[in-house]
VEXKOLKOL-401384 format. One record per residue: x, y, z of N, C-alpha, C in turn. Coordinates in steps of 0.1 Angstrom, whole numbers, padded with zeros to 4 digits, always signed. Layout:
N
XYZXYZXYZ;...
// end
This chain:
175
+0806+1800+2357+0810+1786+2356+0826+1785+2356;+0829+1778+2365+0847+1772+2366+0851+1764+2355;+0858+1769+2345+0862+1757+2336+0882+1756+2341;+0884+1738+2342+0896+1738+2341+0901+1732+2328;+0916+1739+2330+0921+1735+2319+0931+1727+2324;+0937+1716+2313+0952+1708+2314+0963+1716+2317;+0969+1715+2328+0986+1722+2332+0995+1723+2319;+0997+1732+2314+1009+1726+2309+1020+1725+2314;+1026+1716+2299+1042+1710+2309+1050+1720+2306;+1061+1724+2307+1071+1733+2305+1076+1727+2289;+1078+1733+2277+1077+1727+2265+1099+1723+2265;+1103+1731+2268+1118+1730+2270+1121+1722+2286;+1116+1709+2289+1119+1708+2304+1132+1701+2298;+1143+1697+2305+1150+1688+2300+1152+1677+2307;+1150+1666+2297+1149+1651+2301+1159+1646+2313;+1156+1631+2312+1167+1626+2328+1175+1620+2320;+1186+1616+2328+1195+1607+2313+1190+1595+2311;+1183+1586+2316+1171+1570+2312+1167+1581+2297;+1161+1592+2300+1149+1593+2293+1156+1600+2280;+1165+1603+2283+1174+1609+2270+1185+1596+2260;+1187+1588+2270+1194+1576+2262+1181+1568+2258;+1164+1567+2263+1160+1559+2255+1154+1566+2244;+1155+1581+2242+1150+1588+2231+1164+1584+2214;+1179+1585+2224+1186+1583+2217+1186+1569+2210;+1182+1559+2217+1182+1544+2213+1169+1544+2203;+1159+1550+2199+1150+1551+2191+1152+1562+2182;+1163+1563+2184+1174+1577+2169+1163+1588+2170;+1159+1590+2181+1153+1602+2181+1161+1616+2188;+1155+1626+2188+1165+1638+2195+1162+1635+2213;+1174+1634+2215+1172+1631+2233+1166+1646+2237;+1167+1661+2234+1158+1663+2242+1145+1664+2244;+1140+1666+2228+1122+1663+2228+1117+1654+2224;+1125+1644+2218+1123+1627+2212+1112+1625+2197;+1113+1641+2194+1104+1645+2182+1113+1641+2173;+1122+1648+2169+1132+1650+2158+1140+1640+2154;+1147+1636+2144+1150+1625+2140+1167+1630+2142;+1172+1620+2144+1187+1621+2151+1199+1622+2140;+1196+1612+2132+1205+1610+2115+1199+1618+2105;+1208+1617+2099+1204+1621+2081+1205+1608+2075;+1212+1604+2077+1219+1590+2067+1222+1579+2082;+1225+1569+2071+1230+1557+2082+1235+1559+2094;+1246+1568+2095+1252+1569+2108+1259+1582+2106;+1252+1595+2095+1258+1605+2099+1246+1618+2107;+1249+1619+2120+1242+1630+2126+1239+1638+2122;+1228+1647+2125+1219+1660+2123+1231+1669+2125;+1226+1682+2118+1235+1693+2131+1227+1695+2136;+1214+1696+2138+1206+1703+2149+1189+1695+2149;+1182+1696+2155+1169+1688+2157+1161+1698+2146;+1148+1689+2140+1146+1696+2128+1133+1703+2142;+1128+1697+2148+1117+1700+2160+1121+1711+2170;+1131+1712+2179+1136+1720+2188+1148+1730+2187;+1153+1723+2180+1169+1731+2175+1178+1729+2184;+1180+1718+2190+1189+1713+2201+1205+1709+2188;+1215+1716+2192+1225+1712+2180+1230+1700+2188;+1237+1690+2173+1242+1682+2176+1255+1680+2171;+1257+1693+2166+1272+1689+2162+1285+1688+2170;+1285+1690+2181+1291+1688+2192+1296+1677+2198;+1285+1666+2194+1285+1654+2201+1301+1646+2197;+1304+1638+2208+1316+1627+2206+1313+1615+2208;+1304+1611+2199+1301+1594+2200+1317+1589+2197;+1322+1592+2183+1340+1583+2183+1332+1569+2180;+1342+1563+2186+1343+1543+2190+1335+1536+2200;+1329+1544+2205+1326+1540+2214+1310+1533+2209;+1302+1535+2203+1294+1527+2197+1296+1519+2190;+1311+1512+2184+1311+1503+2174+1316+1492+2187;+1326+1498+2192+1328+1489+2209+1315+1481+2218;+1306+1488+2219+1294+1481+2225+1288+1473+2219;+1286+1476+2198+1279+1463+2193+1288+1455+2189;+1303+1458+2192+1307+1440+2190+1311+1436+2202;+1305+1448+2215+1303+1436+2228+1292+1430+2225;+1280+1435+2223+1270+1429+2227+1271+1415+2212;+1269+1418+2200+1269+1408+2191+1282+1397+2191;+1290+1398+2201+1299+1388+2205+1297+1378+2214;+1287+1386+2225+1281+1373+2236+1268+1368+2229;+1263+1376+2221+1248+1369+2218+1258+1356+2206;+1266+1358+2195+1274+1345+2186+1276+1340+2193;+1283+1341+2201+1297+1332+2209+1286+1321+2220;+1275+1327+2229+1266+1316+2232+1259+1307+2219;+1251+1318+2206+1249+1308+2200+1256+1297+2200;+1272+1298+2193+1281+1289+2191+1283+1279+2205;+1283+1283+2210+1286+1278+2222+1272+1260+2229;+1259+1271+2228+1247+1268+2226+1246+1250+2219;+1250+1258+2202+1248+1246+2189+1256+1240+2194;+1268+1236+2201+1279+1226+2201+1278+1219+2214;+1270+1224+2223+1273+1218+2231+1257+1209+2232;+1248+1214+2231+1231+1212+2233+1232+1200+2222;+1236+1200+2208+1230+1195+2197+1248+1185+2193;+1245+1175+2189+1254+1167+2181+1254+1163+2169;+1266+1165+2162+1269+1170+2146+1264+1174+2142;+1266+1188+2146+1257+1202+2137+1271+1200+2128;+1268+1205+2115+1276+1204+2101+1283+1217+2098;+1295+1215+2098+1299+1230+2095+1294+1236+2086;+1292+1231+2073+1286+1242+2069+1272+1255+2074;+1267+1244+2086+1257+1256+2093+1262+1264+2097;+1272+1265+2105+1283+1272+2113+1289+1282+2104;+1294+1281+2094+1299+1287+2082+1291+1295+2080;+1277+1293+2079+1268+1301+2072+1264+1311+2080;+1257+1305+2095+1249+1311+2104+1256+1320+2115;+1266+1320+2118+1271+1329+2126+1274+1343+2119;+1285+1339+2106+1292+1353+2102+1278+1360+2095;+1266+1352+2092+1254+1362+2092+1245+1374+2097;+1246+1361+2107+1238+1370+2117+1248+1381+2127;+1258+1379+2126+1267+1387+2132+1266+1402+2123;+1272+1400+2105+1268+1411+2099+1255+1423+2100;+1243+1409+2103+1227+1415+2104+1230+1416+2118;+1232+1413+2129+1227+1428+2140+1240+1436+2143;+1251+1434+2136+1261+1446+2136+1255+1461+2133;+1248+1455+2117+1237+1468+2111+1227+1472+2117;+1218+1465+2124+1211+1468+2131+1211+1474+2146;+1222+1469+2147+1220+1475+2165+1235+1486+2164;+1244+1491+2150+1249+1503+2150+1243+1517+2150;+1228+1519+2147+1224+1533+2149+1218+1536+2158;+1209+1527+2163+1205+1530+2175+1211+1528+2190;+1227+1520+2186+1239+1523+2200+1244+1535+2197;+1249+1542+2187+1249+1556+2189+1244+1568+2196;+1230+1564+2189+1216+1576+2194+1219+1574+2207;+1220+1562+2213+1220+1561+2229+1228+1568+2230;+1242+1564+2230+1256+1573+2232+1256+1587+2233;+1246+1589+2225+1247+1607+2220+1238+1611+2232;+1223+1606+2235+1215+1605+2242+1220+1607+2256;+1232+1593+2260+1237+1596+2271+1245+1610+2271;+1255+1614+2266+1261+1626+2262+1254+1639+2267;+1241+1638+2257+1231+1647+2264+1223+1646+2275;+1221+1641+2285+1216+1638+2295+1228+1643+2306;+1236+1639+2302+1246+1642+2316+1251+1657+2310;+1250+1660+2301+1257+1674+2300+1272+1675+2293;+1272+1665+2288+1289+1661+2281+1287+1667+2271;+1300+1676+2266+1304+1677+2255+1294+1690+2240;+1293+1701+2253+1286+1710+2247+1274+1711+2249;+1265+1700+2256+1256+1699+2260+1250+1703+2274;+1259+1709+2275+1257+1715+2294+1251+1726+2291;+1239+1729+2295+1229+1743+2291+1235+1752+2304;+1239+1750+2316+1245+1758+2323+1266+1765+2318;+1266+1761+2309+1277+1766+2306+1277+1772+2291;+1269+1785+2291+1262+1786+2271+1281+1789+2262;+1293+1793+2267+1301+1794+2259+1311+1780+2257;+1301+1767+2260+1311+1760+2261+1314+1755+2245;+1299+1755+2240+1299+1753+2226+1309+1759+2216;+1311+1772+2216+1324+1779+2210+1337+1769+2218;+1338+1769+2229+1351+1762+2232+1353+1750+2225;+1340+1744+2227+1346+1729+2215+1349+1730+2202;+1340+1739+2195+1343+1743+2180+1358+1745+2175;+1360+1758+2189+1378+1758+2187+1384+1751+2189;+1384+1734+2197+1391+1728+2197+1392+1720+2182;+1380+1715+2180+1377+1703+2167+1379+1713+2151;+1390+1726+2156+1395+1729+2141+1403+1722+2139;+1410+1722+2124+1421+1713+2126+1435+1722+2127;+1441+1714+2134+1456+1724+2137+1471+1720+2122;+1472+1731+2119+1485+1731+2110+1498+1728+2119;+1496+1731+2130+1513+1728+2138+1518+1746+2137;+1510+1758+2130+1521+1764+2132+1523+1773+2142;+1508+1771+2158+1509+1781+2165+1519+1771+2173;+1524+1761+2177+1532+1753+2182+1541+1756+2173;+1547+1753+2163+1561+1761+2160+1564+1770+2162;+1552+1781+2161+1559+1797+2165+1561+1798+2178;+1553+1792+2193+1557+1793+2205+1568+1785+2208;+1574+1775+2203+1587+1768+2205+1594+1776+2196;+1597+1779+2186+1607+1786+2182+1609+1805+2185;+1596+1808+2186+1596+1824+2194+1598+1830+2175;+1598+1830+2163+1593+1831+2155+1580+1830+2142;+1576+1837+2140+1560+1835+2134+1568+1830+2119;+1556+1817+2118+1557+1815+2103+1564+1821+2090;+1567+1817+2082+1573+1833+2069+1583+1839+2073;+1584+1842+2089+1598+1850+2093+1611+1846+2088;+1619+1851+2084+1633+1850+2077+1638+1842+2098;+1644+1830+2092+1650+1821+2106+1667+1825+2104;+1673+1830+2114+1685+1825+2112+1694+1820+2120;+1690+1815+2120+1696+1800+2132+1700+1787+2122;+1687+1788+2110+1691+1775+2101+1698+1778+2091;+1704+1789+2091+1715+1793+2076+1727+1783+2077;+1730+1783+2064+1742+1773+2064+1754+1779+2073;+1761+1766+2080+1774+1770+2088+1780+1774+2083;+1793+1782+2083+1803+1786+2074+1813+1773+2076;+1823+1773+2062+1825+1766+2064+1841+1766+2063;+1853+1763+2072+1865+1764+2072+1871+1764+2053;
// end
């Protein structure tokens, strides 16, 4: 007797970027959409608790606080726009109340999951350590995002290492 069985799928395939920015927009891990993307409000995993995809690499930055006060700027600004023009003597105090609210409530709301996207996108396209065709790129970012003291740039401008006795800056003599 022939029995078949279900294909499987390749367990590591990796996603398209649609399917990695909508894993990110549901704070999930863009590449298996198992793993939960945060620890806290808006601070990232280092790594997927499901796949081990790291995330410490990622450069969301500004760029997600940029898109929800694009987006919660057209959605007020028509409200406002909307009440004033549609309706006669709306009372400021509605105005007072109802905008800087609801602005607050989907600022919070639509800040963690513009991120996840962001990161989502990131990973999808292969930005930022995320390129599985290039495995040392990870170390190259790490070394970038140390923090720099200034003193390998002083020692190559001045051609002296740190601690070295300088004498160039000794006092002038003086007549």
């Amino acid at each position: 007797m022939i029995t078949m069985e279900p294909a499987s799928r390749p367990s590591h395939a990796r996603p398209d970027v649609v399917q990695a920015v909508g894993r990110g927009l549901r704070c999930r891990c863009p590449a298996c959409g198992e793993g939960r993307l945060f620890e806290r409000f808006l601070k990232v995993a280092p790594s997927c608790s499901e796949c081990g995809q790291a995330f410490h690499h990622h450069r969301a930055d500004d760029f997600p606080p940029y898109l929800v006060m694009f987006i919660v700027g057209h959605i007020v600004g028509y409200g406002i726009y909307v009440a004033e023009t549609r309706y006669e003597n709306v009372p400021v105090l509605f105005h007072a109340l109802t905008w800087p609210t609801l602005a607050v409530v989907l600022c919070l709301a639509l800040l963690q999951p513009v991120k996840g996207a962001v990161i989502g996108l990131q990973y999808g396209n292969g930005m930022h350590g995320f390129d599985p065709s290039r495995p040392g790129r990870q170390e190259e970012t790490d070394e970038r995002r140390k923090p720099d003291d200034g003193r390998a740039r002083r020692e190559a401008a001045d051609g002296v290492p740190d601690g070295a006795a300088r004498t160039d800056l000794a006092k002038p003599e003086t007549p």
